[in-house]
ZALUM-906013 format. One line per 8 residues: their letters; for each residue x, z, y of C-alpha. Coordinates in steps of 0.001 Angstrom, whole numbers, plus 500000, padded with zeros to 6 digits. Example, Ala and Ser with C-alpha at 12.3 -4.5 7.8 and 13.67 -1.06 7.14 Angstrom:
2
AS> 512300 507800 495500  513670 507140 498940
***
This chain:
401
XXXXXXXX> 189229 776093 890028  185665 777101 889747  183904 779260 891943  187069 778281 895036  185897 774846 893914  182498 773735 892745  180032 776325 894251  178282 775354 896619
XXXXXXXX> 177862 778603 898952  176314 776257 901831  173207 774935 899975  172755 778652 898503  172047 779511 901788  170034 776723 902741  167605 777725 899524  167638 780890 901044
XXXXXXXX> 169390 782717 898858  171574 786084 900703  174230 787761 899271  173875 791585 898346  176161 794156 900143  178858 796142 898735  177880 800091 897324  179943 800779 894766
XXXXXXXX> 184011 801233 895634  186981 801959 893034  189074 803338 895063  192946 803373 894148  194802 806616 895233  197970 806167 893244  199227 802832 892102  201484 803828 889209
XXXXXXXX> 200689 805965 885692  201993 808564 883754  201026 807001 880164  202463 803294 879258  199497 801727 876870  200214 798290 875824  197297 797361 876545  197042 797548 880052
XXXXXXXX> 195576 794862 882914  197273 796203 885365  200898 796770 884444  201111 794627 881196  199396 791433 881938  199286 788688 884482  199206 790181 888067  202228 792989 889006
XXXXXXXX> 201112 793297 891997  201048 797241 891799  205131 796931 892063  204224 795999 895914  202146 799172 896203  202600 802249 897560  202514 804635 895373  200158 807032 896999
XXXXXXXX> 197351 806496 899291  197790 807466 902485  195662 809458 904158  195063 807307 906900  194352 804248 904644  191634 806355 903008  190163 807807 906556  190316 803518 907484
XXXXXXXX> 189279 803076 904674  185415 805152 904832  185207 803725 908460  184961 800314 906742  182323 801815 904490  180562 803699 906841  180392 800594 909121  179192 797976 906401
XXXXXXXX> 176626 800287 904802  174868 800872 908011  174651 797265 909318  173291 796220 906283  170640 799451 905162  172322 800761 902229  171030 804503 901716  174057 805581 899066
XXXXXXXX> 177675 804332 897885  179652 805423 894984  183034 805994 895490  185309 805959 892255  188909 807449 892755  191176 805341 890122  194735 804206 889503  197115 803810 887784
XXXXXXXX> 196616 807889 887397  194866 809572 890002  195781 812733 889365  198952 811440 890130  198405 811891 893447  197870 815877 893394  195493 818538 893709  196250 818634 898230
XXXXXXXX> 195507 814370 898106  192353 814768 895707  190581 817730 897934  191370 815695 901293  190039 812118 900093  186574 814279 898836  186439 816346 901434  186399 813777 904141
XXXXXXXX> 184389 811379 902196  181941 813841 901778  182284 814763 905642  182042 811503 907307  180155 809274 904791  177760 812024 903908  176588 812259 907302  174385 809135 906980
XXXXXXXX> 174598 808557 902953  174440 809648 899898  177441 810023 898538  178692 809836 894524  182097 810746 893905  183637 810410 890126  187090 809611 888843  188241 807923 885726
XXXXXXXX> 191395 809255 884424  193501 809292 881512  192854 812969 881039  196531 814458 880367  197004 816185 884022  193030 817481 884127  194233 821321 884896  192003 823983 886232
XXXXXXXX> 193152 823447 889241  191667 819654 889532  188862 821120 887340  188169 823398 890321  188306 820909 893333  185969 818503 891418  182915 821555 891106  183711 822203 894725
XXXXXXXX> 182969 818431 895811  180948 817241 893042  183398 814487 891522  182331 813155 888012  184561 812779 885230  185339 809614 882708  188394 809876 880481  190093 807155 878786
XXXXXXXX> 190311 808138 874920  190750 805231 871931  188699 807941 869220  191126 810269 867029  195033 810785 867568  195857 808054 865044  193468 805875 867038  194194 806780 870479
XXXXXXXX> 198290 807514 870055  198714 803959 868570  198455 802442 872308  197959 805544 874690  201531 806523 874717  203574 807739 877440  207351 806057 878441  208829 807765 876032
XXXXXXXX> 206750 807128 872832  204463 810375 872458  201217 809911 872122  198610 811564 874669  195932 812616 871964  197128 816358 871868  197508 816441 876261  193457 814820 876642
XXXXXXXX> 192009 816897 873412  193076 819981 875429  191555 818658 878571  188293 817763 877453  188537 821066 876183  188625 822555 879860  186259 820015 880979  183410 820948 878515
XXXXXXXX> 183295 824431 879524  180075 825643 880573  181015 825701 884316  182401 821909 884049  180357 820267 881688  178189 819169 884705  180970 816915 885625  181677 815167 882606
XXXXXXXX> 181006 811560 882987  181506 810164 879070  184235 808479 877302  185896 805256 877720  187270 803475 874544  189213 800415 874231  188726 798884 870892  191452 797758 868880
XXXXXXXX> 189952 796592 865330  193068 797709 863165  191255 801062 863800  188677 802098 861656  185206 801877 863652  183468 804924 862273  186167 807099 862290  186811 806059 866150
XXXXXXXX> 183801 807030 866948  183510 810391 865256  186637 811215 866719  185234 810441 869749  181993 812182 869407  184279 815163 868475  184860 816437 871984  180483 815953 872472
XXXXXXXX> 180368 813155 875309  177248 812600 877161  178419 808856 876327  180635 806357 875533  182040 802984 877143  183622 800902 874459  185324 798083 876190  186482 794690 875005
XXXXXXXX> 190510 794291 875520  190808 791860 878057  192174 788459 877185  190203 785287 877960  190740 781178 876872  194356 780406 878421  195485 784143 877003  192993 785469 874015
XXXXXXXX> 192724 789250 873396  194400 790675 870207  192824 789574 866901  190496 787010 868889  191868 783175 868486  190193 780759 871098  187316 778634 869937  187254 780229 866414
XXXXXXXX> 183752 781095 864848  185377 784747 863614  183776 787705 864810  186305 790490 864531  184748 792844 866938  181378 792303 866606  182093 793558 863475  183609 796454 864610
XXXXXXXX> 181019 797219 866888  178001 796498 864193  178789 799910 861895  178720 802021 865599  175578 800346 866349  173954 801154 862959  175142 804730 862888  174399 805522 866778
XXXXXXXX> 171014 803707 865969  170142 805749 862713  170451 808874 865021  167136 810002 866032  168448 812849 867688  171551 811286 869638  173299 812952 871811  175134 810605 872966
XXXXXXXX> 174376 807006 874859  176774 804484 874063  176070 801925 877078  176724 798763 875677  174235 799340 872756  171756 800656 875511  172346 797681 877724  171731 795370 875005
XXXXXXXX> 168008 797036 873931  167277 797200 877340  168183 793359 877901  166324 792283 874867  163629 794030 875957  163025 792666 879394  165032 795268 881102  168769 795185 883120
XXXXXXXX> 171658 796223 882151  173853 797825 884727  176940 796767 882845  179527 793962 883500  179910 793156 880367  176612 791595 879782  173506 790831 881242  173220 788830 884899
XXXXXXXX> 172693 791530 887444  174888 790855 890757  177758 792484 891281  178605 795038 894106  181582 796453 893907  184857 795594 895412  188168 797647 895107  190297 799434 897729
XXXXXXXX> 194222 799288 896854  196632 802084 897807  197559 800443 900999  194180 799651 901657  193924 796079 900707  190553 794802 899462  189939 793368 896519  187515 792456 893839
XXXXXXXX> 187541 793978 890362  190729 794558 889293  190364 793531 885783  190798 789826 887186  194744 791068 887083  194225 789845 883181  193786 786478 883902  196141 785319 887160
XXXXXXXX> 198442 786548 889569  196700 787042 892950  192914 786254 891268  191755 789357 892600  192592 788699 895893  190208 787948 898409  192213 786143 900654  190251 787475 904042
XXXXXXXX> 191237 786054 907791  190929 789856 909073  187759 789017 911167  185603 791929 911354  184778 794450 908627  186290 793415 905748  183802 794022 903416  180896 791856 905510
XXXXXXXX> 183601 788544 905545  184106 789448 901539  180198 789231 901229  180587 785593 901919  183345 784438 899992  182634 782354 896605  184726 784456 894521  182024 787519 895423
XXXXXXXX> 178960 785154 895556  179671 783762 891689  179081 787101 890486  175984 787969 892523  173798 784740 891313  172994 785286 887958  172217 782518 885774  173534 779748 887863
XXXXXXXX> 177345 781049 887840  176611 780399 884183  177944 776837 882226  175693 774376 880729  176960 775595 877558  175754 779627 878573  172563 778286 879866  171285 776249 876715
XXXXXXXX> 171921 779223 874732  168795 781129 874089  170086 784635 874865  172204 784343 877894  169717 786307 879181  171063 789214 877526  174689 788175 876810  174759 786611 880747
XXXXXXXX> 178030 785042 879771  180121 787875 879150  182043 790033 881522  183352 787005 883831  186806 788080 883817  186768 786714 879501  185580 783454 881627  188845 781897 882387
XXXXXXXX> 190279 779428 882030  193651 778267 883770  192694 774561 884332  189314 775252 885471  188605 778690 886240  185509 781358 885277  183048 779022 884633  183155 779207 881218
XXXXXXXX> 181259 780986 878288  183181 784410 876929  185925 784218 875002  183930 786655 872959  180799 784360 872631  181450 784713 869040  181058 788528 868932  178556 788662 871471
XXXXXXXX> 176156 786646 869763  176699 788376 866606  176469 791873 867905  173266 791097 870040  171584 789499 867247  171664 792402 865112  170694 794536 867421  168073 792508 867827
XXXXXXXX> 166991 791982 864265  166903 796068 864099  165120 796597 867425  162807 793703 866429  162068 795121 862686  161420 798500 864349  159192 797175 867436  157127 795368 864703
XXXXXXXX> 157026 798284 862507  155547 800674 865351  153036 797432 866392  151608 797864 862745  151311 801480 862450  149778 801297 866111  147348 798910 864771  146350 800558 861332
X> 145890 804506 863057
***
């Protein structure tokens, strides 16, 4: 399956083309969670891998672990890395683990880089405690929230039905306090279109994020998402997305950014998008599981057993052999991971495809437009209908003043 088969990693190199080193690193320090949402790409679809994990990280896998990433960002001139601690739940792993891993992160790798340490978490065990060590070593904060408790509570429930809505409202609480609020990273929303759109996000803007993530419930063409049928022309969550866009957009004053809708202006407007989601910008990030195995983005769990898996011979630094490997080049070249079909379309400048995990397909791989070309299109053309309207708008005020 395509990029294993197809790509041509040989004459990429022979047109000169290098790949890009790793700086960004989701880091897992506990492998299991306290909530059960239905959703999930790690424990609910494809890959259960995480049953073979420890459920901590040790603290010698994490110590190996910088020494890799100390190593690889100093043969190849990187001046910062980001280091996101993730899960499962890592607050799971307790408030001794979570001042350690910072600590000596901060210790070893900020000797020589600069160093950005955040954590996205589902919010319920954020106490003052954890509140505390992350203003001591400067660790961001995302929280997983799905908009009000009718919203959220429908997935985000823990093993015994309740829902979390009540736990993270009280958190968020904590974390917006005026000696936190420093440290809080935005909102992270998985959309589920039974739920009303601008009630979501109210709900969401309720606890006053400096943004929002909303992200696309992982599926692809062998497995669709919910509510999204393979190859059909409906457009479900663009939909969804289009009453957000128009209220965020009719804000003047917003407070908050919602990054896909950023992303998307920026894109249309001859900018990059730092997003997976859309736009072609490489990819370099790679993922460090609780026993320390590499890996690449662990949303591939949605589509395969074992397709995040880099499958390295152990020679060297990891992450330089893992440079080299197709699965890592395909998402560093841009336009030509894309399929004839992406590249005759005349935005897949903006849309790039689609976040390459909605790609697959099982009996040829990632090459392969989104399974949410639909939406995408739709969405992106409004926006750009609005943008456009506006740009030429300003051009004739400009013009007549």
């Amino acid at each position: 399956m395509w990029p294993e088969s197809g790509l041509d990693a040989a004459a990429l190199r022979r047109a000169e083309w290098t790949p890009l080193p790793f700086t960004e690193f989701v880091v897992k320090i506990h492998s299991r969670c306290n909530l059960a949402c239905d959703y999930c790409y790690i424990y609910e679809m494809a890959d259960q891998g995480w049953r073979n994990q420890p459920k901590v990280m040790r603290r010698e896998t994490f110590t190996t672990a910088c020494a890799m990433i100390g190593e690889h960002a100093l043969r190849h001139k990187i001046d910062a890395v980001q280091l996101v601690f993730h899960g499962g739940e890592p607050l799971l792993a307790g408030h001794a683990e979570l001042a350690f891993f910072a600590r000596h992160a901060r210790e070893t790798l900020g000797k020589h880089l600069g160093v950005q340490l955040s954590m996205q978490t589902n919010g319920v065990l954020l106490d003052d405690e954890f509140l505390r060590l992350c203003a001591q070593w400067n660790i961001g904060i995302g929280v997983s929230l799905d908009g009000d408790a009718t919203a959220n509570d429908r997935h985000r429930r823990d093993r015994r039905g309740r829902g979390s809505h009540a736990d993270v409202a009280a958190a968020l609480a904590r974390l917006s306090a005026p000696e936190y609020r420093h440290l809080y990273g935005g909102l992270l929303c998985t959309i589920d279109v039974a739920n009303d759109p601008i009630r979501t996000y109210e709900g969401l803007l309720r606890f006053r994020p400096p943004s929002v993530d909303f992200l696309l419930p992982h599926g692809n063409w062998t497995n669709p998402p919910p509510h999204r049928v393979a190859d059909s022309t409906e457009t479900p969550y663009a939909d969804w997305l289009i009453p957000i866009f128009d209220r965020w957009y009719g804000e003047r004053a917003a407070t908050t950014s919602v990054r896909l809708f950023e992303d998307i202006v920026d894109l249309l407007i001859g900018g990059t998008a730092g997003s997976e989601l859309i736009g072609l910008e490489p990819i370099q990030l790679a993922v460090i599981e609780t026993d320390g195995t590499l890996e690449q983005v662990d949303e591939l769990k949605s589509a395969y057993a074992g397709a995040a898996g880099f499958g390295l011979r152990g020679l060297g630094n990891a992450l330089d052999e893992a440079m080299r490997l197709p699965a890592v080049i395909a998402r560093q070249i841009g336009v030509e991971a894309l399929s004839d079909e992406c590249r005759a379309c005349p935005i897949h400048t903006v849309c790039g495809g689609g976040h390459y995990v909605h790609r697959y397909r099982a009996d040829s791989g990632f090459r392969h437009p989104s399974v949410y070309c639909a939406d995408l299109t739709k969405l992106i053309r409004h926006i750009d209908s609005r943008v456009g309207t506006d740009l030429a708008r300003s051009r004739q005020t400009g013009e007549g003043s």
